[in-house]
N, C-alpha and C positions, 0 to 999 in steps of 0.2 A: 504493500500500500504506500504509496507517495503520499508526501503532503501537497497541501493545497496551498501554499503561501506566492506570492506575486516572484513573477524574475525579474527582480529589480536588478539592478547591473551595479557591481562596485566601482564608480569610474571617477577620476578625479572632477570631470565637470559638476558629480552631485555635491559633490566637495565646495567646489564654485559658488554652485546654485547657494548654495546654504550661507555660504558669508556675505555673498550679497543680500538675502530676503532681511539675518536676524543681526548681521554686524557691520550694516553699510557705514554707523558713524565711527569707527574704532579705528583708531590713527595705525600707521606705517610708518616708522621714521628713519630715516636714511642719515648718516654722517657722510658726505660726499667726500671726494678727493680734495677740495680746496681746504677740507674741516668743516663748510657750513651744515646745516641741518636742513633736509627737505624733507617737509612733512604730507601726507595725505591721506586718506582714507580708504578703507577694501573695497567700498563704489567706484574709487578714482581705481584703485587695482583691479575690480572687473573689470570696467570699461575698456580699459589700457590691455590689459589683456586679451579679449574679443580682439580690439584693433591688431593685437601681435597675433591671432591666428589669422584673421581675414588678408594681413598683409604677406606672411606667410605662402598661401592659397596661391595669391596671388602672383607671388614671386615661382610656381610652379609646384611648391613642395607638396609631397604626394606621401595619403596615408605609408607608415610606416618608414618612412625617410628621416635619416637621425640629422637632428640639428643638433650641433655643439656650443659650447658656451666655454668660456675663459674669462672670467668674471668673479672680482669680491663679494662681500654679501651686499646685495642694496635693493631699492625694491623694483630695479628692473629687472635683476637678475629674478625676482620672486612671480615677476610677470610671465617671464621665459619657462619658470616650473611648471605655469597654470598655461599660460599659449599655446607652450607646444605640444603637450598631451592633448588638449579636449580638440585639436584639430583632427587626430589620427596620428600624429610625427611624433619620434623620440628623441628624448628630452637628455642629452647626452653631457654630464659637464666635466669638462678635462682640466686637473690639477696642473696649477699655474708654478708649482715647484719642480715640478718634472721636466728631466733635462729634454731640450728640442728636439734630440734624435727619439728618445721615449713616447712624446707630442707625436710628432710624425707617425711613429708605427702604429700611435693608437687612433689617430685620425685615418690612419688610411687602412686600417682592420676594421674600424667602426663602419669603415665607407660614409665620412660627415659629408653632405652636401653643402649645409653652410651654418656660417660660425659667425656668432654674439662672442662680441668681444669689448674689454675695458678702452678707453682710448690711452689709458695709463699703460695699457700690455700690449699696445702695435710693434713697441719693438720685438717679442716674443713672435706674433705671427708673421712678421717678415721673416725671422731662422726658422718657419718652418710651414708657408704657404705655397713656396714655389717647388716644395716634394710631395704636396697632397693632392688629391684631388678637389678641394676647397671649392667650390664654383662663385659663391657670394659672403662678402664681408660686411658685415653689419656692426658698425662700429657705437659703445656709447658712451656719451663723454656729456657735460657738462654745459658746453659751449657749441654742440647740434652739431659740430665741425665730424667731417671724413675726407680722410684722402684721396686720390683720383684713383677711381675704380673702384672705392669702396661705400658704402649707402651709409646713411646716418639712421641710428635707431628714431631719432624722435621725427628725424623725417616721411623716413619708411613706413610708419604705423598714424601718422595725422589724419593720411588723407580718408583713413577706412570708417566710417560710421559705424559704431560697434552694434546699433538696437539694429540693423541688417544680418548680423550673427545669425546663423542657425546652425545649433548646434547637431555636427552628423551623430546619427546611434555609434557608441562604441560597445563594442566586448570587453569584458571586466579581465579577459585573460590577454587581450593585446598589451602589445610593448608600449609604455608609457615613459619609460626612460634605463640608461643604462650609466654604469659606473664602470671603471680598470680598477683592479689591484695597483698597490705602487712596482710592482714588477720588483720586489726585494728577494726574488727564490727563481729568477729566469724574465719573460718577457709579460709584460704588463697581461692579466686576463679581464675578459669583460664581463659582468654579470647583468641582467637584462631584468629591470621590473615588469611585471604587470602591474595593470591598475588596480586589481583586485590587489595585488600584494601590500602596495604603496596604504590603499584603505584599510587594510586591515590590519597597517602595522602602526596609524596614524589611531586605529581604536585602541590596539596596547599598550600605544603611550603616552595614550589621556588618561590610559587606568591610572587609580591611585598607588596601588601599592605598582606600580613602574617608575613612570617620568611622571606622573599626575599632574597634565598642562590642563588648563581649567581657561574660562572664557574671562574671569577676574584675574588672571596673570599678564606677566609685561616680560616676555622671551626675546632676549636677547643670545644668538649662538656666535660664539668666538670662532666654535669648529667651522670653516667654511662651509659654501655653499659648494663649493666642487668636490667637499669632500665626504661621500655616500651621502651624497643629499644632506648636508649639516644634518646629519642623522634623524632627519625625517622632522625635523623640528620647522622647517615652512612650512610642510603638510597637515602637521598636526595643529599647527598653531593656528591655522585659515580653518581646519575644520571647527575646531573650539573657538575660533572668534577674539583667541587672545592678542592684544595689543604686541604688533610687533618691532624690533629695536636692531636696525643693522650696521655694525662697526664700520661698513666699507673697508679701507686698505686698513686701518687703523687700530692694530691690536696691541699694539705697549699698553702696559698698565698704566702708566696715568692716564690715557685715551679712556680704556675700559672704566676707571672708575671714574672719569665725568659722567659719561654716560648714564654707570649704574644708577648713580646721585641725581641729576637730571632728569630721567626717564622713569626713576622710580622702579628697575628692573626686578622682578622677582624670583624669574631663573634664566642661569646663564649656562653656558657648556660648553666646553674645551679638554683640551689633555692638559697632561702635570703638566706639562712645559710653560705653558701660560699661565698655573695656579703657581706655579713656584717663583715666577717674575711677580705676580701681583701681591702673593705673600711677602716677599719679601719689603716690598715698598710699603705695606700695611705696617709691617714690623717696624719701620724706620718711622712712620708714624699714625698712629692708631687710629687718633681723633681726625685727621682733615677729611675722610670724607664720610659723610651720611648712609651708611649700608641697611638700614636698619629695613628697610624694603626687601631685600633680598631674602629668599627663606630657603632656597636650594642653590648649590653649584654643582651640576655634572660632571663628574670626569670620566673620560672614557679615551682609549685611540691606545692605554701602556697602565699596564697595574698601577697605582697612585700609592705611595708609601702612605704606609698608616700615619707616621710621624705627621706628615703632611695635611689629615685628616686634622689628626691632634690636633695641632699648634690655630687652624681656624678656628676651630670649635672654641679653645681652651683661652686663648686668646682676641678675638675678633667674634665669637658668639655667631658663625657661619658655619650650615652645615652643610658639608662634602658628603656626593651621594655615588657613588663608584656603580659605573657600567662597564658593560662588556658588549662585543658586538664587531661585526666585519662589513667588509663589502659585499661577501656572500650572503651576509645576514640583514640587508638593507638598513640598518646596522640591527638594532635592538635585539640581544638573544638574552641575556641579564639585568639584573639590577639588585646591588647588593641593599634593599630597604628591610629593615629588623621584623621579623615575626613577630607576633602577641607572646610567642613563649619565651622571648628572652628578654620581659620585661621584666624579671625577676634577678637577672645578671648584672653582674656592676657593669661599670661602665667601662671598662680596661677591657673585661670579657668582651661587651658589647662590641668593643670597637675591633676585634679580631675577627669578629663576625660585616665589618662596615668597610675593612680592608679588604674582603675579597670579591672576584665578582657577582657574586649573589647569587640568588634564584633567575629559573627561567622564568619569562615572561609567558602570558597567555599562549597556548598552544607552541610553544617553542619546547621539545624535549630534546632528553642532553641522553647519554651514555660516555663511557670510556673506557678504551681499553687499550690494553695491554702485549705482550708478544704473544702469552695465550690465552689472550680472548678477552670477554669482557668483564671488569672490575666491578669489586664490589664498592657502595660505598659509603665509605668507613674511614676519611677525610684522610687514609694514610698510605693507598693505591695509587701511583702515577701512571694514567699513560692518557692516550690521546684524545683529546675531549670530541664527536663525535654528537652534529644536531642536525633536528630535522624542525620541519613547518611552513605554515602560508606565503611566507614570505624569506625563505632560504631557497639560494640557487639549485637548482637539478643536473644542470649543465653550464659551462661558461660557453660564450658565445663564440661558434665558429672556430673552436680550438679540440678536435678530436684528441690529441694528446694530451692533455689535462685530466681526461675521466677516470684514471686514478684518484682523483680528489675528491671522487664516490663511490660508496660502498653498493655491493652488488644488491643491497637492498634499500637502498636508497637513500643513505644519510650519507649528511656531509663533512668529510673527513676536515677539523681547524686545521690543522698543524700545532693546537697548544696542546701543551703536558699540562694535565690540573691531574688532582684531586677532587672527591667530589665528597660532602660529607652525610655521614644519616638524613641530614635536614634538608639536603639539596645544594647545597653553600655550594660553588662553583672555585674551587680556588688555584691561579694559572700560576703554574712553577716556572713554567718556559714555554719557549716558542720551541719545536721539535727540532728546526736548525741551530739555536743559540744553548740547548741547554748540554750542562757539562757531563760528559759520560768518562770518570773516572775511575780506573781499577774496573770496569764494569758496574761501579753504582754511577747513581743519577748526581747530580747537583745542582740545584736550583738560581742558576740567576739573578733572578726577579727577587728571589727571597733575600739575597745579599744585599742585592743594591738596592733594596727598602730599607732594609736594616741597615745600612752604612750612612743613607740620607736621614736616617733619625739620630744622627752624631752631632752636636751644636758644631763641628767645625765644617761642615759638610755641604756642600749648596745641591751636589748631581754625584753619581758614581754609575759607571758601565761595569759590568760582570762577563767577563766571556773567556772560551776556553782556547787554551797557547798549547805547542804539544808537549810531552813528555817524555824519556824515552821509559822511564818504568812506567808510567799510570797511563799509559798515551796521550792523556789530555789531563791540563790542573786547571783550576780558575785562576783567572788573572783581573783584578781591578785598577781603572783609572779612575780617576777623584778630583773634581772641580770642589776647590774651598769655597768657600763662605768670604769677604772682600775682608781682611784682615783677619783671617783667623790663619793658624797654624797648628798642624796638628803629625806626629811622626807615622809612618804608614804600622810599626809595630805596633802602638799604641791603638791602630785600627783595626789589628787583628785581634788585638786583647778586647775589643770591644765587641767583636765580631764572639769572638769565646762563650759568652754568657748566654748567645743563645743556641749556636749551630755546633755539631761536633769538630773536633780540629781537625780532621781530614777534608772538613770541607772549606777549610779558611783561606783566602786569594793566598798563594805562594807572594804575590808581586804584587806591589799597590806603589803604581806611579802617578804623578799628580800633572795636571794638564791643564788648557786654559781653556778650551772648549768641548764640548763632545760631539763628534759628529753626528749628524742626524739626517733621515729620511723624511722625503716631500710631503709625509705626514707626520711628524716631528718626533717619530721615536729612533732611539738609538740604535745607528747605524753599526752594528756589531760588524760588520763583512769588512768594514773596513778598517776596522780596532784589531780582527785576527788576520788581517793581512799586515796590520803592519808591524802587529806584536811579535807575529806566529812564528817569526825564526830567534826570537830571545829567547834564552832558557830561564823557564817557569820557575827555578829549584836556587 
């Protein structure tokens, strides 16, 4: 027996429809590139939006044809999420960190027809327009100005009367937009939304016990917009109707807390990299700015040291909410928020439970496993963390050699080593490439360089493995201080002591000025074990 209920379609135009009927006054605010503020309304972003698919249309582009974007957060770029889906085309955004020849392979795998770009990042599309197939450049800038040969956004989109829009039927299962890996294990892959996926990852995290974005929130995402869809956080925030707040180029910490202060921000989300710059400046001083709006920060993109948890909370009365999540996973697959049962636990306990990636989210199931087979769990199992759901990939796009990265039953192999424990707690030791396989046991990474960055002398530390010729591989630490602190790398091992056993303690702890990182701002290990990996560990 079937049920009787309507086929209503999951598609982002219902998404649309809904913020124009119940949140046409709800501002949009943009920090442009000069630094001024332009403000407007999700009426002024229908409108504008209709006009970006009608001109689109117009320009040729044909259901199912990826438009690309190279773009800050602003709210054109937030046009381009909503334009280019509810016309049929996908909605393609390429990280503006990735080196040119990277751009290039993934514009010309994606097959882009044409590219939204910042008028700030024309220099970027010139190294790498004349190897694509690029056909049209839509430039947006400030000042309506484009180059010869290339279209101006505000120009491009005036001439279309939006109440003309009719919207085509779409399928909740067509391509709505796609994302690349940063290409840190081979060449960049692509994963491909549906609309259906997109909706129903925007209903998981508006749940409360997830991201709980509410239509009385003021979202603010530091994580870009190129980067897995600032983690779904335009989509969610257009369907809930919450006020939204976009940095443009502008991510230094003093930038972000005007804003906060300003816009009255209530949740914002980034990786450590930018909670550890903002903290730091908090630190230096407590009172200048007004937080007191604020009621979550997300971090998500690289495990977030607990310390780093602490020192908000304990200090600045902010609370840090740890995700998890890929580009396979549009992102959202965790979220570390406390159960009713551990409100019994102190709060030390508690926060061992706030450091990890948490529970999955609605229909989002985990396993993991092992060399035989799969783990129990009992928070002291490592092996390979292992999900499935509505909105996790099946396939990456167009790449038949990749499908090792699923299981012949259909989940999707992370590449992280967790633990997973009785409660469900998701907790990530390593990435499968970075973690230490010593003597044949494991060694966790992630878990040093948390523990190292909760040293007061300590600002960042990488963990990664040099070889050996007894153990064939030892941990090795580099370590950014803290701007006048001093501290001897033995005196990091003895610190290191109190909690890990000593076969697991970095043989080598060199100190450095910066650490490299990936166009998504986590630590570049490949290139710390190529340059370490012929010193001896011992």
């Amino acid at each position: 027996m079937q049920g009787l209920m309507m086929d209503y379609q999951l598609t982002l135009d219902a998404v649309l429809r809904r913020a124009e009927t119940f949140f046409g006054s709800k501002e949009i605010v943009t920090r442009l590139p000069d630094r001024s503020i332009h403000r407007y309304t999700y009426t002024d972003m229908v409108r504008r939006t209709r006009q970006l698919a009608l001109a689109l249309a117009d320009l040729g582009v044909q259901p199912g044809d990826r438009v690309a974007t190279l773009a800050w957060n602003h709210h054109q770029h937030l046009e381009a999420y909503f334009g280019i889906p509810i016309m049929g085309a996908v909605l393609h955004t390429l990280n503006l960190r990735l080196p040119a020849e990277d751009l290039v392979y993934i514009v010309n795998h994606a097959n882009d027809r044409v590219l939204l770009v910042d008028q700030v990042l024309l220099p970027l599309v010139e190294r790498i327009r004349s190897n694509s197939h690029i056909e049209h450049v839509i430039v947006i800038g400030a000042d309506g100005a484009a180059p010869e040969g290339m279209l101006s956004y505000e120009q491009f989109i005036e001439g279309f009367d939006a109440d003309t829009f009719v919207q085509p039927a779409l399928d909740e299962e067509q391509a709505a937009a796609m994302c690349y890996s940063s290409g840190t294990t081979g060449r960049p892959k692509g994963a491909v939304y549906s609309h259906r996926a997109l909706v129903l990852h925007s209903f998981a995290s508006a749940m409360a016990d997830t991201l709980g974005v509410r239509e009385r929130d003021t979202v603010l995402p530091v994580v870009p917009m190129f980067h897995v869809n600032a983690w779904g956080l335009p989509f969610t925030s257009t369907m809930v109707g919450a006020k939204q707040v976009m940095p443009g180029p502008f991510l230094d910490p003093a930038s972000l807390l005007e804003l906060y202060q300003q816009e009255r921000v209530t949740i914002t989300a980034g990786v450590p990299t930018i909670w550890l710059g903002l903290l730091q400046m908090l630190d230096k001083d407590p009172t200048a700015w007004d937080l007191s709006s604020l009621r979550v920060l997300l971090v998500g993109g690289q495990a977030a040291p607990k310390s780093m948890i602490q020192r908000f909370r304990d200090r600045h009365g902010l609370e840090v909410v740890h995700a998890w999540g890929m580009t396979e996973t549009s992102p959202l697959g965790s979220v570390a928020v406390l159960s009713s049962e551990m409100d019994n636990l102190s709060v030390a306990e508690q926060d061992v439970f706030r450091a990890t990636q948490g529970r999955p989210a609605a229909f989002v199931e985990i396993r993991a496993r092992g060399e035989e087979g799969l783990l129990p769990w009992d928070g002291a199992s490592m092996g390979e963390l292992e999900v499935r759901g509505p909105w996790v990939a099946a396939h990456y796009y167009n790449n038949p050699d990749a499908e090792e990265s699923f299981t012949e039953d259909g989940w999707f192999r992370t590449g992280d080593i967790v633990t997973i424990n009785s409660a469900g707690y998701i907790q990530i030791q390593d990435r499968a490439k970075d973690v230490v396989k010593s003597g044949g046991e494991w060694i966790s990474s992630v878990a040093l360089e948390n523990a190292l960055m909760g040293h007061p002398a300590v600002a960042e530390a990488a963990v990664f493995a040099v070889p050996d010729p007894r153990w064939l591989e030892r941990p090795m630490a580099v370590v950014v201080l803290r701007e006048g602190a001093s501290v001897e790398p033995e005196a990091l091992r003895e610190y290191l002591s109190g909690e890990f056993p000593r076969w697991w303690l970095p043989d080598r702890v060199e100190f450095i000025e910066a650490i490299p990182r990936t166009s998504t701002g986590k630590f570049q290990k490949s290139v710390l074990r190529e340059q370490y990996g012929g010193a001896s560990a011992s």
